[in-house]
Biopython code that builds the backbone (N, CA, C, O; Angstrom):
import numpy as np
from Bio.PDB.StructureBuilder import StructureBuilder

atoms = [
    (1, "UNK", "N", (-14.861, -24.372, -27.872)),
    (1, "UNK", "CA", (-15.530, -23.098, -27.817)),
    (1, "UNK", "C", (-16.364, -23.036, -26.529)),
    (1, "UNK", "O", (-17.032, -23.961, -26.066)),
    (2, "UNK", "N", (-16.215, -21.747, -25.999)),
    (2, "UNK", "CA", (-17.180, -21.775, -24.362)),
    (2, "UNK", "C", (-18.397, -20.485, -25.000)),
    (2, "UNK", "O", (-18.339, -19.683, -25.932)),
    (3, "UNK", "N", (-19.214, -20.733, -24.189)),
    (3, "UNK", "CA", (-20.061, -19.705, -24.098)),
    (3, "UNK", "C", (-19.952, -18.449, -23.962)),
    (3, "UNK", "O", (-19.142, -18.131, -23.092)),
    (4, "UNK", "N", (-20.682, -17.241, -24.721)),
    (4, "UNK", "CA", (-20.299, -16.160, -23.713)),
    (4, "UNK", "C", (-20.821, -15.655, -22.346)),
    (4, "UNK", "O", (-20.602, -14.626, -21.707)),
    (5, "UNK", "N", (-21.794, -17.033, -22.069)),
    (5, "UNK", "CA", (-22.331, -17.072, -20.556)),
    (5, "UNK", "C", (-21.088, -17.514, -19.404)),
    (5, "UNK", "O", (-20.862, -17.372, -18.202)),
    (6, "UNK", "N", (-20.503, -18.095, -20.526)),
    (6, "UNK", "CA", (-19.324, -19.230, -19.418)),
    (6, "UNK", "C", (-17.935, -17.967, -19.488)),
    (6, "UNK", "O", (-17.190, -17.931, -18.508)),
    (7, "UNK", "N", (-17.735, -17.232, -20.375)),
    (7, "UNK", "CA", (-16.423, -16.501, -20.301)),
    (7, "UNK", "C", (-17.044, -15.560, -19.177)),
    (7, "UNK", "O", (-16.390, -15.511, -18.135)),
    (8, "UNK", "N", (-18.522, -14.605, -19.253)),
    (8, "UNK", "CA", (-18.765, -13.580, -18.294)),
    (8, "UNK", "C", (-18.533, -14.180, -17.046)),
    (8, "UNK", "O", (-18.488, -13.364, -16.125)),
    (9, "UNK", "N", (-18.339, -15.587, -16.670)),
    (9, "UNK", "CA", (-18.516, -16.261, -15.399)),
    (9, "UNK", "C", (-16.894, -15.938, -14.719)),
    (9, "UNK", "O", (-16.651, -16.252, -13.554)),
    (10, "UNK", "N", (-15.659, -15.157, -15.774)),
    (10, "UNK", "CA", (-14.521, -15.528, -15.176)),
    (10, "UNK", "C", (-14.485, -13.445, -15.013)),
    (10, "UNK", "O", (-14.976, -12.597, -15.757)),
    (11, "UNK", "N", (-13.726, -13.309, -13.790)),
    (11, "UNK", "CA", (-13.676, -12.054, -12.946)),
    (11, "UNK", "C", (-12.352, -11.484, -13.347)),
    (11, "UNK", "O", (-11.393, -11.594, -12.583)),
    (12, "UNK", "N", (-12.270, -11.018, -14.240)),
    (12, "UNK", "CA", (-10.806, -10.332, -14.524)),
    (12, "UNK", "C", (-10.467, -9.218, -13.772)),
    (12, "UNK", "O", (-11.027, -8.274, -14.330)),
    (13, "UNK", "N", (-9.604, -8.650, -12.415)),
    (13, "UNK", "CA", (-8.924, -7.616, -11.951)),
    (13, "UNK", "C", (-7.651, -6.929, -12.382)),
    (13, "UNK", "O", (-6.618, -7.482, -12.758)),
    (14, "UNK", "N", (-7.882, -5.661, -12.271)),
    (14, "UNK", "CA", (-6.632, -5.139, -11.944)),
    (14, "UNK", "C", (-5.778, -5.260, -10.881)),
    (14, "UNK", "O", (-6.328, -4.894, -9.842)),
    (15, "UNK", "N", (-4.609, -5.643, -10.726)),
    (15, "UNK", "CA", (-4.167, -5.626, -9.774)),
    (15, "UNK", "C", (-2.551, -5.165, -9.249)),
    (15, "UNK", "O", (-1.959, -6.237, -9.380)),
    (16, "UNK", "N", (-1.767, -4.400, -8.853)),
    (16, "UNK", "CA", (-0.621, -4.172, -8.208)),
    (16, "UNK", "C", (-0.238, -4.710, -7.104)),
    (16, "UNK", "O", (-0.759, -4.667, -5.989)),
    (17, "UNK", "N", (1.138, -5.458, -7.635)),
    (17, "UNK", "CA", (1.882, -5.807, -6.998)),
    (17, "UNK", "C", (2.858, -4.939, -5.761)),
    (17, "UNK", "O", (3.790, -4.147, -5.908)),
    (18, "UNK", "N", (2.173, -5.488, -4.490)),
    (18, "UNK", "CA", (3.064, -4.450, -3.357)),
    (18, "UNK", "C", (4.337, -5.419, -2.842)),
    (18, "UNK", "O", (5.217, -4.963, -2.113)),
    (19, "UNK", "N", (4.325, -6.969, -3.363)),
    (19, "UNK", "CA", (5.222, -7.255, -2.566)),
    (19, "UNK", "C", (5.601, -8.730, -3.525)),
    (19, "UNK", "O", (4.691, -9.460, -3.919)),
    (20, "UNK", "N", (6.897, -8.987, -3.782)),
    (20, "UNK", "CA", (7.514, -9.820, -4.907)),
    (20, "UNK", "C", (8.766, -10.653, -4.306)),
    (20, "UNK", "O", (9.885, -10.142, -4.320)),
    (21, "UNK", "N", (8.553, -11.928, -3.786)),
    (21, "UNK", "CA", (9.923, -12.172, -3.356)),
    (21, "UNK", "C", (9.736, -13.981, -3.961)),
    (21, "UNK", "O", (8.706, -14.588, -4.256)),
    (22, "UNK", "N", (11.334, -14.489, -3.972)),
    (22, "UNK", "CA", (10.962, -15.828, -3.900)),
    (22, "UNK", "C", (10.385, -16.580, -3.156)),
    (22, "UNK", "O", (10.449, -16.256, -1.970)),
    (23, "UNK", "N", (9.576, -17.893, -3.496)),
    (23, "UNK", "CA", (9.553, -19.120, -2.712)),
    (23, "UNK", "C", (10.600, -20.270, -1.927)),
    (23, "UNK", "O", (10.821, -21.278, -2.599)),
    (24, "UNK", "N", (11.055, -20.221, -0.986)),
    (24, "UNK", "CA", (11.934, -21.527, -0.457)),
    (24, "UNK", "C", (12.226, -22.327, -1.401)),
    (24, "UNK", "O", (11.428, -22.400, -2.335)),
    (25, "UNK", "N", (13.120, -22.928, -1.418)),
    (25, "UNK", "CA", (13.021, -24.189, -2.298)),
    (25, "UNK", "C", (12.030, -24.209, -3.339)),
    (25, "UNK", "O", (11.230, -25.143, -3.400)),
    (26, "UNK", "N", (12.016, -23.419, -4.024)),
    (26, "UNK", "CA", (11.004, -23.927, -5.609)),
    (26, "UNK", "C", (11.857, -22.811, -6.207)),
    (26, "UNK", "O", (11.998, -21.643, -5.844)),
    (27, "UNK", "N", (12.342, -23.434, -7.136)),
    (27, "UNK", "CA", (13.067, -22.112, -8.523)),
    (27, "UNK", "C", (12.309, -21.297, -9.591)),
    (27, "UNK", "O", (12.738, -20.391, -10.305)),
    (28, "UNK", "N", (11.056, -21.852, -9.525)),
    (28, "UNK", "CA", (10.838, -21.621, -10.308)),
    (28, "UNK", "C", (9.194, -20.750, -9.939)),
    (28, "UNK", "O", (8.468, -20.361, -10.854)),
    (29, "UNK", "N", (8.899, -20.600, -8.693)),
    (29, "UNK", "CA", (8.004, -19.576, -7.623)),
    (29, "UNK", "C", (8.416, -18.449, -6.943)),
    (29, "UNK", "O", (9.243, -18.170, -6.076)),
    (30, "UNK", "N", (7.479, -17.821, -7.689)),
    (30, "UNK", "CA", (7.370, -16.285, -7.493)),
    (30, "UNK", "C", (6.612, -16.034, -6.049)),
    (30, "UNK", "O", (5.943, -17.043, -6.275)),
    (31, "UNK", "N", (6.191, -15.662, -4.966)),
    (31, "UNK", "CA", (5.068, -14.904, -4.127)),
    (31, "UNK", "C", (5.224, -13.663, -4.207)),
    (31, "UNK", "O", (6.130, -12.943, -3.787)),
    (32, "UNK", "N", (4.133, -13.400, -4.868)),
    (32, "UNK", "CA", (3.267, -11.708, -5.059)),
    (32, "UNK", "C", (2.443, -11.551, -3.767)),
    (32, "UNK", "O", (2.395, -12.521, -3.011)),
    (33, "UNK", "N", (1.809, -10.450, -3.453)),
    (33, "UNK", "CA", (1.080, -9.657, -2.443)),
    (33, "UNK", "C", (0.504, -8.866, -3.555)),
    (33, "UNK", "O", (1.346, -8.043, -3.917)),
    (34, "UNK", "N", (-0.653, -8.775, -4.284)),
    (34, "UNK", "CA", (-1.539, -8.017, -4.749)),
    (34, "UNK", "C", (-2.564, -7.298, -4.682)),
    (34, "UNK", "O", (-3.634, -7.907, -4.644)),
    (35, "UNK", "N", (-2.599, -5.827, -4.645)),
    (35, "UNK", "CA", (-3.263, -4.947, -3.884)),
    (35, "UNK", "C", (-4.512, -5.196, -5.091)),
    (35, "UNK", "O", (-4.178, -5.039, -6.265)),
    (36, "UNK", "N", (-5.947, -5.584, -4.774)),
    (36, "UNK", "CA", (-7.087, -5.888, -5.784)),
    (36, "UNK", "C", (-7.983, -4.613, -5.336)),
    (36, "UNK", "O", (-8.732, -4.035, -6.124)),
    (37, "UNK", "N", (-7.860, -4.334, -4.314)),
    (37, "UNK", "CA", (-8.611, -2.682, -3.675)),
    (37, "UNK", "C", (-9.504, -3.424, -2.727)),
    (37, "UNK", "O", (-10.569, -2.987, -2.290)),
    (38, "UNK", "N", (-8.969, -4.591, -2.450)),
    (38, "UNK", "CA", (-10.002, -5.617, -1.333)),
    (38, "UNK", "C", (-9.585, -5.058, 0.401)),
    (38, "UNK", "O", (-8.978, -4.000, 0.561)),
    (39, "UNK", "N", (-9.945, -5.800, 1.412)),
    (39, "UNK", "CA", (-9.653, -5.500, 2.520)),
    (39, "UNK", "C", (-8.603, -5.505, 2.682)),
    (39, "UNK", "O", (-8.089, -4.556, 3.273)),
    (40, "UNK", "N", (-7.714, -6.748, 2.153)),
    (40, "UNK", "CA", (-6.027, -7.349, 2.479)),
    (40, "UNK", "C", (-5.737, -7.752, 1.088)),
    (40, "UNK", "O", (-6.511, -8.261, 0.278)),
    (41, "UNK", "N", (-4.492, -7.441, 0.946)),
    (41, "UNK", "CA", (-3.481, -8.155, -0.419)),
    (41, "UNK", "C", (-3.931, -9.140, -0.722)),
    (41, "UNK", "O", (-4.211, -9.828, 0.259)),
    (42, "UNK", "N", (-4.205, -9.682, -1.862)),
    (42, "UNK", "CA", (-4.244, -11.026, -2.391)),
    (42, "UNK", "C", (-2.891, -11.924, -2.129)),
    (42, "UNK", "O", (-1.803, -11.349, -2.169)),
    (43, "UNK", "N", (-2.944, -13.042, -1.917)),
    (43, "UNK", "CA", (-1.423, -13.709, -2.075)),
    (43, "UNK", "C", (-1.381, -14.572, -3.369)),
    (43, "UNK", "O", (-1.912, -15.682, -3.335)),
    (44, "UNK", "N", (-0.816, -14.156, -4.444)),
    (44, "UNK", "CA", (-0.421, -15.286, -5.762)),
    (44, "UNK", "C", (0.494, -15.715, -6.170)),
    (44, "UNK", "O", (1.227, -14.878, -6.698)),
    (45, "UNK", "N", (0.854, -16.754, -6.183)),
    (45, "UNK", "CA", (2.005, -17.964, -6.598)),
    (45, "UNK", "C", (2.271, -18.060, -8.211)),
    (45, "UNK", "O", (1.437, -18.619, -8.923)),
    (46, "UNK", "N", (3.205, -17.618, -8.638)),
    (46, "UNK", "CA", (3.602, -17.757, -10.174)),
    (46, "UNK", "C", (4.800, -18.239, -10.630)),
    (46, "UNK", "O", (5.867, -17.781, -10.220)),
    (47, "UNK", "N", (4.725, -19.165, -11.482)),
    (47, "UNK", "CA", (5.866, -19.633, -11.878)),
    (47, "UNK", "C", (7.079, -18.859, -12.759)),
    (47, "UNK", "O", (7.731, -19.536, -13.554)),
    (48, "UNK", "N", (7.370, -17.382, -12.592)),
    (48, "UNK", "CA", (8.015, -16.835, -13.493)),
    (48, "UNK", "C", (9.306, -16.258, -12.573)),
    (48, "UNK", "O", (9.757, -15.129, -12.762)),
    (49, "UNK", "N", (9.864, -17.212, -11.516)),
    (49, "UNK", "CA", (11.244, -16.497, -11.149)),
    (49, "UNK", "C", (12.525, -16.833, -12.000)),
    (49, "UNK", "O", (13.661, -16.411, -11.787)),
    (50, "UNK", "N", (12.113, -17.678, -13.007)),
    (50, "UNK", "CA", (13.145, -18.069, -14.349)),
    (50, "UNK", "C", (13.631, -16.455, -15.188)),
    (50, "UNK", "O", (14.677, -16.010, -15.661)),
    (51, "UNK", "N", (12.325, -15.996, -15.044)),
    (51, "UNK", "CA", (11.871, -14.605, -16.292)),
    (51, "UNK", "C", (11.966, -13.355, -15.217)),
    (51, "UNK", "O", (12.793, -12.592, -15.717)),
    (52, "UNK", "N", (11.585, -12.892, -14.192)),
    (52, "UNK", "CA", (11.633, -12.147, -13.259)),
    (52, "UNK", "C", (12.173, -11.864, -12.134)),
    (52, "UNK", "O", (11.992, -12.614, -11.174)),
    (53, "UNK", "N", (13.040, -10.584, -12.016)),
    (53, "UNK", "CA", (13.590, -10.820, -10.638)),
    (53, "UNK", "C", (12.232, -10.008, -9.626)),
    (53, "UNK", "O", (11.688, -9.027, -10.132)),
    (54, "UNK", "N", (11.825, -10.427, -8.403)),
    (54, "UNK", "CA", (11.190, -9.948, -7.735)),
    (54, "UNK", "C", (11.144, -8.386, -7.554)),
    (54, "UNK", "O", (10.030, -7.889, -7.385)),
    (55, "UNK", "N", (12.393, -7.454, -7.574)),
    (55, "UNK", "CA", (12.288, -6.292, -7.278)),
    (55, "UNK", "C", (11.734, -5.365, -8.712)),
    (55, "UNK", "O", (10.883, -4.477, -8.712)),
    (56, "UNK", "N", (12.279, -5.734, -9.528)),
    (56, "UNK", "CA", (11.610, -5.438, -10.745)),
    (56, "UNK", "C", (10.357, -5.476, -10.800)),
    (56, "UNK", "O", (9.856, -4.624, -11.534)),
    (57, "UNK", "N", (9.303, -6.533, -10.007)),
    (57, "UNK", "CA", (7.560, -6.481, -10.093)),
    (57, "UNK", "C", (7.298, -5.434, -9.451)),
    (57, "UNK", "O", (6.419, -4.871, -10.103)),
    (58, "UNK", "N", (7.587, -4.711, -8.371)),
    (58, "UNK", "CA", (6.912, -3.960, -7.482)),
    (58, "UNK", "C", (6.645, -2.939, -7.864)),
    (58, "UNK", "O", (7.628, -2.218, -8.031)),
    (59, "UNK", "N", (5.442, -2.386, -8.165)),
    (59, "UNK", "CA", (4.191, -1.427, -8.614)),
    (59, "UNK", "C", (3.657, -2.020, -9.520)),
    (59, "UNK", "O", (2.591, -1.434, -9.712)),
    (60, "UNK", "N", (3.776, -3.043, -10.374)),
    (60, "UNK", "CA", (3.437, -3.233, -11.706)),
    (60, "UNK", "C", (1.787, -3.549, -11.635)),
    (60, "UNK", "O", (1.323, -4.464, -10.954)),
    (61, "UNK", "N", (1.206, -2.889, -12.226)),
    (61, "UNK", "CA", (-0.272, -3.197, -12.862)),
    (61, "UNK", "C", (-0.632, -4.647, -13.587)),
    (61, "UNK", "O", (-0.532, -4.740, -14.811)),
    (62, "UNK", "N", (-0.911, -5.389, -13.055)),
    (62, "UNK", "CA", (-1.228, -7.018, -14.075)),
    (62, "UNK", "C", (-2.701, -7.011, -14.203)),
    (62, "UNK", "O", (-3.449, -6.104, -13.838)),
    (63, "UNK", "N", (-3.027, -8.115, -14.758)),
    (63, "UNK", "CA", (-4.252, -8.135, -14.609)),
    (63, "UNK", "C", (-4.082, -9.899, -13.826)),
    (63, "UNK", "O", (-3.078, -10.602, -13.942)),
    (64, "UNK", "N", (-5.609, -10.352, -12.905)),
    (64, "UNK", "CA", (-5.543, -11.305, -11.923)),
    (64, "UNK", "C", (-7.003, -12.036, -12.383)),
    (64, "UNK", "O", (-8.046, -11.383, -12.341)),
    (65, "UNK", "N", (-6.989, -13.060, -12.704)),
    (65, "UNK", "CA", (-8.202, -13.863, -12.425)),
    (65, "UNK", "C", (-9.056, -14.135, -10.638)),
    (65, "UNK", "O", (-9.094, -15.064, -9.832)),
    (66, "UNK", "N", (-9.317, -13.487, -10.672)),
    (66, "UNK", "CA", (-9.745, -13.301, -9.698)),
    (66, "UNK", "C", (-10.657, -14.221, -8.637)),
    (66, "UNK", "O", (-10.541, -14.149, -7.414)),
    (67, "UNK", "N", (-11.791, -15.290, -9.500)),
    (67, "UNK", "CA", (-12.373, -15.946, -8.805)),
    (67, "UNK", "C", (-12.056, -17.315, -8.815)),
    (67, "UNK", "O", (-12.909, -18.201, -8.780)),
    (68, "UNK", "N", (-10.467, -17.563, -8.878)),
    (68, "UNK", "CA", (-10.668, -19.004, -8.835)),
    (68, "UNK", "C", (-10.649, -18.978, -7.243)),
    (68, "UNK", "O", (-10.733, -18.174, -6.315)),
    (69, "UNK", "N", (-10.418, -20.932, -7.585)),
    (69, "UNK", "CA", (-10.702, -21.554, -6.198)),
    (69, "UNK", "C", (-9.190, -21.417, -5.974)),
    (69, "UNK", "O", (-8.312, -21.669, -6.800)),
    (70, "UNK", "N", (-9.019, -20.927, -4.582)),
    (70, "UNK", "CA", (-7.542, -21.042, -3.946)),
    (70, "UNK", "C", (-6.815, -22.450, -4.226)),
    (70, "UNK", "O", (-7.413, -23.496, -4.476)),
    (71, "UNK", "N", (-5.224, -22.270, -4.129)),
    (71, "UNK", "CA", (-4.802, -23.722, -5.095)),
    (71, "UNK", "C", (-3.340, -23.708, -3.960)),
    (71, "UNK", "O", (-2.484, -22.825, -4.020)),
    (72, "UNK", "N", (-3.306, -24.633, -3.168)),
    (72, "UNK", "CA", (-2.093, -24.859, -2.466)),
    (72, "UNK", "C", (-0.970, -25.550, -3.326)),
    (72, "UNK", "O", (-1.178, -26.633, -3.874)),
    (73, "UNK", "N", (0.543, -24.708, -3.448)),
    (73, "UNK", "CA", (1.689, -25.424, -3.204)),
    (73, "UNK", "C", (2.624, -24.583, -2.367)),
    (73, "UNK", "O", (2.595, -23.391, -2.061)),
    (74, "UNK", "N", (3.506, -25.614, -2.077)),
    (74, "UNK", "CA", (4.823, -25.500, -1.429)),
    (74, "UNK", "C", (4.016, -25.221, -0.354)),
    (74, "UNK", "O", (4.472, -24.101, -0.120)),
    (75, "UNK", "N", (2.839, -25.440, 0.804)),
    (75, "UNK", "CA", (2.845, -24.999, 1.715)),
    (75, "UNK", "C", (1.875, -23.731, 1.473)),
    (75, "UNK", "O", (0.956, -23.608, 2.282)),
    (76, "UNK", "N", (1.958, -23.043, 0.729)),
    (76, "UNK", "CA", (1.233, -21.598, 0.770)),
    (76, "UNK", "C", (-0.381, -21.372, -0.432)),
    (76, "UNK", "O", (-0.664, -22.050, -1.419)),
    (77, "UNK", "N", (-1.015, -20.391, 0.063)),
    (77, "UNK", "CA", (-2.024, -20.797, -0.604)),
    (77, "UNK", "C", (-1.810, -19.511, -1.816)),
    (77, "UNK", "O", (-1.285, -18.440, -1.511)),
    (78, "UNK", "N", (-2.248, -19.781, -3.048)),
    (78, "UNK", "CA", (-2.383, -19.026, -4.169)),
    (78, "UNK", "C", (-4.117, -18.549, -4.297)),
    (78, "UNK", "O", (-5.052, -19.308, -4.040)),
    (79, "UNK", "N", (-4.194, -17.710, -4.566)),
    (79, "UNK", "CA", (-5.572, -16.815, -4.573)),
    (79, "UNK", "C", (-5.906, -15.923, -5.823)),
    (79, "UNK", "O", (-6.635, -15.015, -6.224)),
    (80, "UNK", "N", (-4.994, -16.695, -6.140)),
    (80, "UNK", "CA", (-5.764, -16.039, -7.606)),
    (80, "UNK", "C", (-4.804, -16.441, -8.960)),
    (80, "UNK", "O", (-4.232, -17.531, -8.936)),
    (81, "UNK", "N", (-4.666, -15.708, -9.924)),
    (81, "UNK", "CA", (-3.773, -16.251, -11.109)),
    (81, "UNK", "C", (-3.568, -15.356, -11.819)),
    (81, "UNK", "O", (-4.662, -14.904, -12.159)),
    (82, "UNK", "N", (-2.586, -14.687, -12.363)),
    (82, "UNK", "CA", (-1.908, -13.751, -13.213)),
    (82, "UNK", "C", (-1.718, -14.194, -14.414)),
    (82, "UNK", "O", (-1.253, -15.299, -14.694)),
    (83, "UNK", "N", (-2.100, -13.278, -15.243)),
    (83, "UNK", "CA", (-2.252, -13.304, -16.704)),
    (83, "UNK", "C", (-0.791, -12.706, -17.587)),
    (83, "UNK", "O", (-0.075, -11.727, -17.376)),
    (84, "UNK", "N", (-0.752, -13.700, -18.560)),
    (84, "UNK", "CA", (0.375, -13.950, -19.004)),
    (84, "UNK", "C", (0.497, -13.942, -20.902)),
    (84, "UNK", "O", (-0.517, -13.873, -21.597)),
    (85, "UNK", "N", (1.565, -14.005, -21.347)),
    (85, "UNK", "CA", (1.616, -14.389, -23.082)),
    (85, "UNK", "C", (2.745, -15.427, -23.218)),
    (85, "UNK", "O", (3.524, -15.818, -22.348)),
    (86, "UNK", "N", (2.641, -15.819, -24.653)),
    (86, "UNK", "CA", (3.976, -16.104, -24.179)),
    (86, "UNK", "C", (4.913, -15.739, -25.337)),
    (86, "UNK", "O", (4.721, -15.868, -26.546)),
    (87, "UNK", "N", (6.008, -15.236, -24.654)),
    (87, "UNK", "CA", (6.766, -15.137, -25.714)),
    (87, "UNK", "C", (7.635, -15.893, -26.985)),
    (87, "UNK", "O", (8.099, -16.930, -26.510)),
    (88, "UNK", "N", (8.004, -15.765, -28.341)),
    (88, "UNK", "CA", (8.377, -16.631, -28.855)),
    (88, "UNK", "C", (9.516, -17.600, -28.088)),
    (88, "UNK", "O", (9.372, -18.793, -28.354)),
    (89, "UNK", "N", (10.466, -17.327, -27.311)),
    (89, "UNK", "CA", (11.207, -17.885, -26.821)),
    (89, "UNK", "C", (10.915, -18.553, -25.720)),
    (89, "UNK", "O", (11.840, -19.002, -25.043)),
    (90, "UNK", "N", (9.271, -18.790, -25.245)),
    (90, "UNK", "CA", (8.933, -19.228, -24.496)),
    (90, "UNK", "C", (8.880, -18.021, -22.764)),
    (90, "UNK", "O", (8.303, -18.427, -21.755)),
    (91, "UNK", "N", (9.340, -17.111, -22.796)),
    (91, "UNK", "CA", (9.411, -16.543, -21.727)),
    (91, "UNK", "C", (8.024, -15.637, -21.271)),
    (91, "UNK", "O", (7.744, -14.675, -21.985)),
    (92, "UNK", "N", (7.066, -15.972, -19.962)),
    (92, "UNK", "CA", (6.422, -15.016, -20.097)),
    (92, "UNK", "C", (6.270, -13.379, -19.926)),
    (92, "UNK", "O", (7.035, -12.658, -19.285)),
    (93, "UNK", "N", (5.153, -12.993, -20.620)),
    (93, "UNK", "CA", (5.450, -11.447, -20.792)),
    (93, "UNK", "C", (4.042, -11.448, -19.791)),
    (93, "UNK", "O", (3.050, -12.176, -19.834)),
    (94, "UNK", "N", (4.402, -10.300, -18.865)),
    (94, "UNK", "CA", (2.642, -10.248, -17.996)),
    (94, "UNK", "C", (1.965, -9.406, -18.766)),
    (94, "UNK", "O", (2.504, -8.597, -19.521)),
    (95, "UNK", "N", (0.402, -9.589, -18.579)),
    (95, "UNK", "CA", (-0.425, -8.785, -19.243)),
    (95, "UNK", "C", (-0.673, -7.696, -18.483)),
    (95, "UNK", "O", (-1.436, -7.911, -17.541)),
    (96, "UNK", "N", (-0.295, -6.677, -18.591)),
    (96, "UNK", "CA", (-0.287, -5.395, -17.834)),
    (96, "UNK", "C", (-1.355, -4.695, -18.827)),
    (96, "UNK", "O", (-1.787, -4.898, -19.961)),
    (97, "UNK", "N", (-1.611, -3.439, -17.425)),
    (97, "UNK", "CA", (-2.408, -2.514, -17.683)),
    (97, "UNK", "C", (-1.666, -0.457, -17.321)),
    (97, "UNK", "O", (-0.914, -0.282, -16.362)),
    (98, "UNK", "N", (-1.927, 0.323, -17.914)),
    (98, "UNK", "CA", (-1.663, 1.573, -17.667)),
    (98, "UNK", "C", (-1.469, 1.826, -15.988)),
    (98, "UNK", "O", (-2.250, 1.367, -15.154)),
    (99, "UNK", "N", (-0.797, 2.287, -15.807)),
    (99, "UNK", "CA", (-0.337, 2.955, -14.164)),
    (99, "UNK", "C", (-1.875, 3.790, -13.815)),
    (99, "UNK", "O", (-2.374, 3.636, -12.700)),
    (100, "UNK", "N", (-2.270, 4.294, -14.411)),
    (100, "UNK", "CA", (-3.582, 4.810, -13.747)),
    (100, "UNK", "C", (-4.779, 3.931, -13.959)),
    (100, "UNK", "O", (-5.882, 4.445, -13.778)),
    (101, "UNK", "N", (-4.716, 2.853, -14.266)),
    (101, "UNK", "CA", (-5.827, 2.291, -13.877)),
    (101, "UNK", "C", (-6.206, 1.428, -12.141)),
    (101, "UNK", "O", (-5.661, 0.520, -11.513)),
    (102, "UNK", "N", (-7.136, 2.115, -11.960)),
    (102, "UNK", "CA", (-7.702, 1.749, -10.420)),
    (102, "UNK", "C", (-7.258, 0.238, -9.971)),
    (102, "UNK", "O", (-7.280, -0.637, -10.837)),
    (103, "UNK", "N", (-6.929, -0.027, -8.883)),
    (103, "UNK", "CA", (-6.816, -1.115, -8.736)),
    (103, "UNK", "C", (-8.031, -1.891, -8.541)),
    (103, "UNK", "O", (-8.941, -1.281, -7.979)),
    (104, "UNK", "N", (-8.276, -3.229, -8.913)),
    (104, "UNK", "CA", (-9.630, -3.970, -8.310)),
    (104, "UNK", "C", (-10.435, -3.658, -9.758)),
    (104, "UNK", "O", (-11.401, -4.415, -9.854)),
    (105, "UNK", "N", (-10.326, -2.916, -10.700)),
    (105, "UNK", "CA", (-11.108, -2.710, -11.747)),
    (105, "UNK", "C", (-11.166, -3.852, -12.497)),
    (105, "UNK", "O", (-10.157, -4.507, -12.759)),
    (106, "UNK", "N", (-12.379, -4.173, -12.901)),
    (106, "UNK", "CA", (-12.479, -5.159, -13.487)),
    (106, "UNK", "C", (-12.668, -5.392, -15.149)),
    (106, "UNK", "O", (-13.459, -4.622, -15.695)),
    (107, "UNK", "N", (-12.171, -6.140, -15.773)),
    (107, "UNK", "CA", (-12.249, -5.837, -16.982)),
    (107, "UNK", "C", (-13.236, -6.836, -17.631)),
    (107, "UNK", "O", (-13.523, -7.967, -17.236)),
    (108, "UNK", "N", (-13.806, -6.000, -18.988)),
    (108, "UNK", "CA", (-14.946, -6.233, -19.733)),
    (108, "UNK", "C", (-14.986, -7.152, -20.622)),
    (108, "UNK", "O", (-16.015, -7.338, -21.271)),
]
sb = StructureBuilder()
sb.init_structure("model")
sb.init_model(0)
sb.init_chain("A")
sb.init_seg("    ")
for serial, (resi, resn, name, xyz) in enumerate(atoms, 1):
    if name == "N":
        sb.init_residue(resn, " ", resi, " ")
    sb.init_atom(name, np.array(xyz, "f"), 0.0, 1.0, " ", f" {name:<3s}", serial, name[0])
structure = sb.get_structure()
C-alpha cells in the first residue's frame, strides 16, 4: 500500500501520439513522438509492436506518466511511460482518453 502523498507524487498526462514507427532490431519496440502540449514531442519507447501496428497509433489519446526519470534502450532515450491493461490473453489494451481531451491535461 503507498500513500496518498506518494500516488499525488506521480504526474499523469494526456497525451497524442504524432508519430509511431518501429525500433531497429528490437521486435518487440514501439517509438512514439507524443504531443504532451510541451515545447517538443515527448519520445516513448513501448514494448507493444507484438499488439500494434504503428500506423494504427497515430492520433490516439493515451494517457503518459509523465515524470519519470528518462530510461535508455536500444540506443534511444524513453521519456516517459504509457499506460496500459492487460488483456486476458495477455495483449495490451492502452489506456486512452476521449478525442477532445486537451493534450498535456493532467489527470486527478
Amino acid at each position: 500500500m503507498i500513500s496518498i502523498d506518494t500516488f499525488g507524487q506521480v504526474d499523469l498526462r494526456v497525451g497524442q501520439i504524432m508519430l509511431a514507427e518501429r525500433v531497429p532490431n528490437a521486435d518487440k519496440l514501439l517509438r512514439l513522438e507524443v504531443d504532451l502540449a510541451e515545447a517538443s514531442p515527448r519520445q516513448l519507447l513501448a514494448g507493444i509492436a507484438e499488439w500494434y501496428a504503428p500506423e494504427d497509433l497515430l492520433g490516439q489519446k493515451i494517457i503518459v506518466v509523465s515524470n519519470l526519470q528518462p530510461r535508455r534502450m536500444r540506443g534511444l532515450e524513453s521519456q516517459g511511460m504509457l499506460l496500459a491493461a492487460d488483456a486476458a490473453d495477455g495483449r495490451p489494451v492502452l489506456a486512452t482518453v476521449p478525442q477532445g481531451t486537451p493534450n498535456g491535461a493532467r489527470l486527478h
